[in-house]
C-alpha positions as CSV (number, residue, x, y, z in Angstrom):
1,X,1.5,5.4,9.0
2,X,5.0,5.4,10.5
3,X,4.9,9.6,10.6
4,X,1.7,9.4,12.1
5,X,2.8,7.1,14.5
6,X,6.0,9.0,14.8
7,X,3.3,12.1,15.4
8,X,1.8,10.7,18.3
9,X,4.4,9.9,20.2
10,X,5.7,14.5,20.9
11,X,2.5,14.7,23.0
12,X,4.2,11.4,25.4
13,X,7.2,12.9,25.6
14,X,5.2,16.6,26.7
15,X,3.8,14.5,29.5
16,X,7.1,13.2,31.2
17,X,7.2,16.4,33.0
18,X,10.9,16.5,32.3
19,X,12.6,20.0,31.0
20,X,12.9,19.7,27.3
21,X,13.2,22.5,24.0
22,X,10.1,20.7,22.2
23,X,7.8,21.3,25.2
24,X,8.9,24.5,25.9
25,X,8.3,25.5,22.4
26,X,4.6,23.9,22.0
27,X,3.9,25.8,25.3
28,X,5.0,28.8,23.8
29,X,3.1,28.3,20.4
30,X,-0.1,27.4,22.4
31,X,-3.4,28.9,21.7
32,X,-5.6,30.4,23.6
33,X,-8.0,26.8,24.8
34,X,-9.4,26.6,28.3
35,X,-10.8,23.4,29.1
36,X,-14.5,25.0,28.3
37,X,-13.6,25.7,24.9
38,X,-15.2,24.1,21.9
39,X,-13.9,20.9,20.1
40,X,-14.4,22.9,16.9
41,X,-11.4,25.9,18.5
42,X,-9.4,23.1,19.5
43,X,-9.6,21.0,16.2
44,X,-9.0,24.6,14.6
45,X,-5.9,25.5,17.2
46,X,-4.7,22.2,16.6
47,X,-4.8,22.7,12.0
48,X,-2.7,25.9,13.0
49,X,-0.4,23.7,15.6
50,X,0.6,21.1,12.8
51,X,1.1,24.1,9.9
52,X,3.4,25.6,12.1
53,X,5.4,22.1,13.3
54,X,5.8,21.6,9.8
55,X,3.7,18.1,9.5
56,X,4.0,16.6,6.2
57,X,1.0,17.9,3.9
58,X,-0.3,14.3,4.2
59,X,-0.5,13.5,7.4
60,X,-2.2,17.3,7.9
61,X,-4.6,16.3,5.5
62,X,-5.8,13.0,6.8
63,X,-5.5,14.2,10.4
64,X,-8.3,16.9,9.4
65,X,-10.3,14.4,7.7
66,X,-10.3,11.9,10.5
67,X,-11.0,14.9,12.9
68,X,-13.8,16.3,10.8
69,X,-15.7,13.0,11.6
70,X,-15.0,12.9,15.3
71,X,-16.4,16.6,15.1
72,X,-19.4,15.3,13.7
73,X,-19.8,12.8,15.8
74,X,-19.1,14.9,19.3
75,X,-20.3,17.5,18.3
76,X,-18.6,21.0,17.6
77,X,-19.8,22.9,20.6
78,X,-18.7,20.1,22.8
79,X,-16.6,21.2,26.2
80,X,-13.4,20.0,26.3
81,X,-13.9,18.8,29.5
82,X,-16.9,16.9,28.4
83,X,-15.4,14.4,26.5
84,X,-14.1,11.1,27.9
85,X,-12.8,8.3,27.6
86,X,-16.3,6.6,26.8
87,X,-17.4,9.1,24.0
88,X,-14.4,7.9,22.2
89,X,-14.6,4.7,22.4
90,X,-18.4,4.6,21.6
91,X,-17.1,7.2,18.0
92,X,-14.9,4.1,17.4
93,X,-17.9,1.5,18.0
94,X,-19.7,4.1,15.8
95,X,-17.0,4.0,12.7
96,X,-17.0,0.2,12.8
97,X,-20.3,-0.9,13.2
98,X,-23.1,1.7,13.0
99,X,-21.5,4.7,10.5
100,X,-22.7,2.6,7.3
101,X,-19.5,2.3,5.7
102,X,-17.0,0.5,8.1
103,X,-13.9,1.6,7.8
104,X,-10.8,-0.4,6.6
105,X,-8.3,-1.8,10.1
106,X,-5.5,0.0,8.3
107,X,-8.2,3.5,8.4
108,X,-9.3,3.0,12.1
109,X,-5.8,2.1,13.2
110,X,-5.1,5.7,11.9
111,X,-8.2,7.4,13.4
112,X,-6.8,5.9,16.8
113,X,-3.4,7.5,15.9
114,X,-5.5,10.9,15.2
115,X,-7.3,10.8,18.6
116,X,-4.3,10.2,20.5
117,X,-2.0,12.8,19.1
118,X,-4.8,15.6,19.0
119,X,-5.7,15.1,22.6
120,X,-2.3,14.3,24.0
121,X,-1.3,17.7,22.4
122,X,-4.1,19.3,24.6
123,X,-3.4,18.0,27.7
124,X,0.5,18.1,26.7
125,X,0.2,22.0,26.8
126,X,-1.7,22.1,30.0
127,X,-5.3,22.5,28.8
128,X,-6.5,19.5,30.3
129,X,-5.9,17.8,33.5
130,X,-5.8,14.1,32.0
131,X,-6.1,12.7,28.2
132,X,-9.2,11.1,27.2
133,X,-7.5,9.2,24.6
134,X,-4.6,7.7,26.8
135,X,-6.3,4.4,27.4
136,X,-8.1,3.9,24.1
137,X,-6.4,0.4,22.8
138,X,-4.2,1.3,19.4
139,X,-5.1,-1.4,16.7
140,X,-2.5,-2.6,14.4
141,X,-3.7,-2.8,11.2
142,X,-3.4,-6.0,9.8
143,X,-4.3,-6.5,6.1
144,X,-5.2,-9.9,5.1
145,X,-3.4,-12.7,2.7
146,X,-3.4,-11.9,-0.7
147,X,-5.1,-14.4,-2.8
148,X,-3.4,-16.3,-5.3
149,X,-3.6,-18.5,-8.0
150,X,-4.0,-22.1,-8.2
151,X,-2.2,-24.4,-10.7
152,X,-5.9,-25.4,-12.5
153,X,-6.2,-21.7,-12.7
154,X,-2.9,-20.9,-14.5
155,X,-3.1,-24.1,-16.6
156,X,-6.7,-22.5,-18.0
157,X,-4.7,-18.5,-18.0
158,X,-2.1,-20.3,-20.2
159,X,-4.4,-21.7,-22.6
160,X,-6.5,-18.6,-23.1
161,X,-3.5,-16.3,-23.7
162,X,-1.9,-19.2,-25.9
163,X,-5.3,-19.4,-27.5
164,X,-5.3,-15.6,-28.7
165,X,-1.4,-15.9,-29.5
166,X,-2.3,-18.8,-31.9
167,X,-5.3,-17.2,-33.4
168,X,-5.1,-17.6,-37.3
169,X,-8.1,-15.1,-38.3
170,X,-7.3,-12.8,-35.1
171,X,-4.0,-13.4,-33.4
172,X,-2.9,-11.3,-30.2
173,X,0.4,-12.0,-28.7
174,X,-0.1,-9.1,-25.9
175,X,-2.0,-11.1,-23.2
176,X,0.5,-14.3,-23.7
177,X,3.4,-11.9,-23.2
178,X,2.1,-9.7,-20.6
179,X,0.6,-12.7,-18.6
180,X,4.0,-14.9,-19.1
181,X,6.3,-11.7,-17.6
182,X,4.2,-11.3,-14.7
183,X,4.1,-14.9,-13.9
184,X,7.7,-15.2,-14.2
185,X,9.1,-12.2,-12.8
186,X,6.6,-11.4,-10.0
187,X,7.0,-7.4,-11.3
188,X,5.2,-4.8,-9.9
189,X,2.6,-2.6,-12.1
190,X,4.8,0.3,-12.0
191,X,7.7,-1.7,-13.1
192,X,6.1,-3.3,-16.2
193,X,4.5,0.0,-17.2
194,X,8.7,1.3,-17.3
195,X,9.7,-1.4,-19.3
196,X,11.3,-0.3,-23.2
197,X,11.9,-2.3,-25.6
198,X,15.3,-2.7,-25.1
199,X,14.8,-4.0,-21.2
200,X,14.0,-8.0,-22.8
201,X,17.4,-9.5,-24.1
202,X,16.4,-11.9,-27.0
203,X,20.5,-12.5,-28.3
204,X,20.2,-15.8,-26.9
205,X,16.4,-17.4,-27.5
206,X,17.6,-20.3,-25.3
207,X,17.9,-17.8,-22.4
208,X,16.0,-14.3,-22.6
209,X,16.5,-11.8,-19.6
210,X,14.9,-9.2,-18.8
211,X,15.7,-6.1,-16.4
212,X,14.4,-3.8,-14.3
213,X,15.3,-0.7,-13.8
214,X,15.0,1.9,-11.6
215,X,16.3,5.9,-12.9
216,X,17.0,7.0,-9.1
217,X,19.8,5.6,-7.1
218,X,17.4,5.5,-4.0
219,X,16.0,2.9,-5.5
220,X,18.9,1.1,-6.7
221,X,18.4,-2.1,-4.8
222,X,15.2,-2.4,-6.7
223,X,17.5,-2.9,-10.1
224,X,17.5,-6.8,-11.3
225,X,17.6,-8.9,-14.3
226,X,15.3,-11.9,-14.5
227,X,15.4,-15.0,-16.2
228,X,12.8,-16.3,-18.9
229,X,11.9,-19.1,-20.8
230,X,12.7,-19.3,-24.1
231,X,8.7,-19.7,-25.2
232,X,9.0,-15.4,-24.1
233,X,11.9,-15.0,-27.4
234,X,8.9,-15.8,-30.2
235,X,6.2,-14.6,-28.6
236,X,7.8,-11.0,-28.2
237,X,9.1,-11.1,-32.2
238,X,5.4,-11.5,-32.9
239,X,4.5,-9.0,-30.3
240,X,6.3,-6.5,-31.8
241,X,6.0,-7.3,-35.2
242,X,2.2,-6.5,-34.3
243,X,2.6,-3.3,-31.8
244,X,5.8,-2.2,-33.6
245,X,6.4,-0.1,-29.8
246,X,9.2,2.6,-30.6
247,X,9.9,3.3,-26.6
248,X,8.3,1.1,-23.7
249,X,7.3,-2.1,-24.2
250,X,3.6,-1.8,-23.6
251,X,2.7,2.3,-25.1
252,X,-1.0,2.1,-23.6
253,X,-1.9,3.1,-19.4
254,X,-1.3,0.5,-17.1
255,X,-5.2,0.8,-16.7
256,X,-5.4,-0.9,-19.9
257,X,-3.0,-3.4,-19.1
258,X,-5.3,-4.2,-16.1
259,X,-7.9,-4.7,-18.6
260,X,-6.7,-7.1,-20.2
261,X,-5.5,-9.5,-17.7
262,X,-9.2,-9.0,-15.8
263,X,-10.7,-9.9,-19.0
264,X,-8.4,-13.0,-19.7
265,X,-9.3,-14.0,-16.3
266,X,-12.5,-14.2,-16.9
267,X,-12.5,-15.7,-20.2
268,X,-10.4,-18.3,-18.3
269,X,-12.8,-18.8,-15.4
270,X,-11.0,-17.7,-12.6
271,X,-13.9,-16.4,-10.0
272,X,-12.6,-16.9,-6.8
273,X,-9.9,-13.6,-7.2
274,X,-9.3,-11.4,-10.1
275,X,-6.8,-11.2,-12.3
276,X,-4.5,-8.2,-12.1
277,X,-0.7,-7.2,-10.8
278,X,-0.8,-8.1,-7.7
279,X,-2.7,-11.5,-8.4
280,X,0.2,-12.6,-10.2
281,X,3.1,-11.0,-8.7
282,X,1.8,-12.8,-5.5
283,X,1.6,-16.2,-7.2
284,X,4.8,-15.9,-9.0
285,X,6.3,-15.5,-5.5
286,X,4.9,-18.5,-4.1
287,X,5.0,-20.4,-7.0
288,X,9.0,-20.2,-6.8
289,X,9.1,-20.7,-3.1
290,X,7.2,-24.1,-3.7
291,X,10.2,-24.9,-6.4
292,X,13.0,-24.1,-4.0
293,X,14.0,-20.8,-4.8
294,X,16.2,-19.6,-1.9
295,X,15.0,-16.6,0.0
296,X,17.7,-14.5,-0.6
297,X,17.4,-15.1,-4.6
298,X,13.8,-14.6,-4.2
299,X,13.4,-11.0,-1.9
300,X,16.3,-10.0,-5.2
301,X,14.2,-10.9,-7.5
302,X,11.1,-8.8,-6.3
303,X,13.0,-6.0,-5.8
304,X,12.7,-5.8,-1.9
305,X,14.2,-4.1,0.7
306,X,15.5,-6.6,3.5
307,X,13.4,-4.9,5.7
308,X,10.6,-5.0,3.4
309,X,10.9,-8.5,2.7
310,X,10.4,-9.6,6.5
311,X,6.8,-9.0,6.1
312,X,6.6,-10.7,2.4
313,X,8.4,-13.8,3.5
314,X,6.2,-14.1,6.6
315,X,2.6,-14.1,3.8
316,X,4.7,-16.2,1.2
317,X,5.1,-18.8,4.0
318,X,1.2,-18.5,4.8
319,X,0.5,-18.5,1.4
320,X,2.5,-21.7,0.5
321,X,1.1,-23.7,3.6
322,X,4.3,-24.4,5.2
């Protein structure tokens, strides 16, 4: 979303009426509209416009989408000239509450961002007189809390996952070790589908680590090592002994790892959210604010950004009813 926005803001600076190389160059590269030409030319003259500007392949992609429904909408053979203000907002009315499949804040915030940088390109290279989509309201998008965990819930997780880890005729150590890492580290999907073998440090059964890694430097900030109880050191022998994995830790899709924690969620009779990644990555978080973990300790130990973790700390808070 911060390219699209980024998008929308060369048909502003086309309007300031100020001498500038990236006006004079759109000018140049402008097609052939009037103000009676069709919404269907201009949606067309406008697929050419971002090819030749270079837009990222996504943002072309999604800009034709979202345009392919205001066409529909509008109509094709609309005038320019024809459309206000009004139409638009009534097509946004229309997406929310009369399409039949409302769209998602952080979708209509983008098909705002669409109208206003397709029309402030027309009237940015002269072809209208004003912009219909100048006063249309941008919506940020704002996606709601996550929802988490609550103790009764992981006391039941722990004993169905214990349960299947204790099982004489049928024992299973994967759920009680997958379930324990994600509760304890707060890892991503992505992150525990990397981990090998070699990632959990067992030397000491008293104190386990395990690390995370991340193969490109980019992404170096991401890299930590993690604490875990000792209960992990067992548990993991047995795993293995079990799996005997030669590379990663878990050798199935992360699909399957989804699997299983949906099903041991529902085995343990947790209804009110399901069990997956970012269930538990979510409660681990809050789970070690509430014990006093010190921001700066915790944003490391998810792997975040600092500018990422503005956001986080702001629904961890929320989440932890401070």
């Amino acid at each position: 979303m911060a390219e699209l926005v980024n998008q929308a803001a060369e048909p502003a600076a086309e309007n300031t009426g100020k001498e500038n190389t990236s006006t004079e160059h759109d000018l140049a590269l402008a097609p052939p509209l009037r103000a009676d030409s069709t919404l269907a030319a201009a949606v067309e003259a406008f697929d050419e416009y971002m090819v030749r500007k270079g837009f990222s392949e996504n943002t072309i992609k999604a800009f034709r989408n979202d345009l392919k429904i205001t066409t529909e909408y509008l109509g094709p053979d609309t005038p320019l000239l024809r459309i206000r203000t009004e139409d638009l907002e009534g097509y946004l009315h229309w997406l929310q509450h009369e399409r039949g499949k409302p769209c998602s804040a952080k979708t209509l915030a983008r098909r705002i961002t669409t109208l206003k940088v397709f029309f402030g390109w027309i009237h940015g290279i002269g072809v209208l007189g004003t912009d219909p989509a100048e006063p249309v309201v941008q919506q940020t998008a704002k996606p709601p809390l996550p929802t988490i965990l609550r103790e009764d819930d992981i006391a039941r997780l722990g004993r169905v996952v214990q349960g299947r880890l204790l099982n004489h005729k049928n024992s299973d150590a994967r759920p009680y070790l997958l379930v324990n890492l994600l509760l304890q580290t707060g890892m991503k999907k992505a992150e525990c589908a990397r981990l090998l073998v070699t990632d959990i440090d067992v030397s000491n059964p008293q104190s386990p680590m395990v690390s995370i890694r991340y193969p490109d430097e980019r992404h170096a900030h991401k890299n930590r090592t993690i604490s875990l109880t000792p209960s992990i050191a067992p548990a993991l022998a047995q795993y293995l002994e079990q799996y005997k994995p030669e590379n990663h830790l878990f050798e199935c899709t992360p699909r399957n790892l989804e699997y299983i924690l949906d099903e041991v969620g529902g085995e343990a009779g947790v209804k009110h959210v399901q069990v997956g990644f970012e269930t538990l990555r979510w409660t681990s978080a809050v789970r070690d604010y509430r014990t006093g973990t010190p921001e700066e300790r915790l944003r490391q130990k998810m792997g975040l950004s600092k500018i990422s973790w503005r956001e986080t700390r702001e629904k961890i808070f929320q989440l932890a009813g401070r």
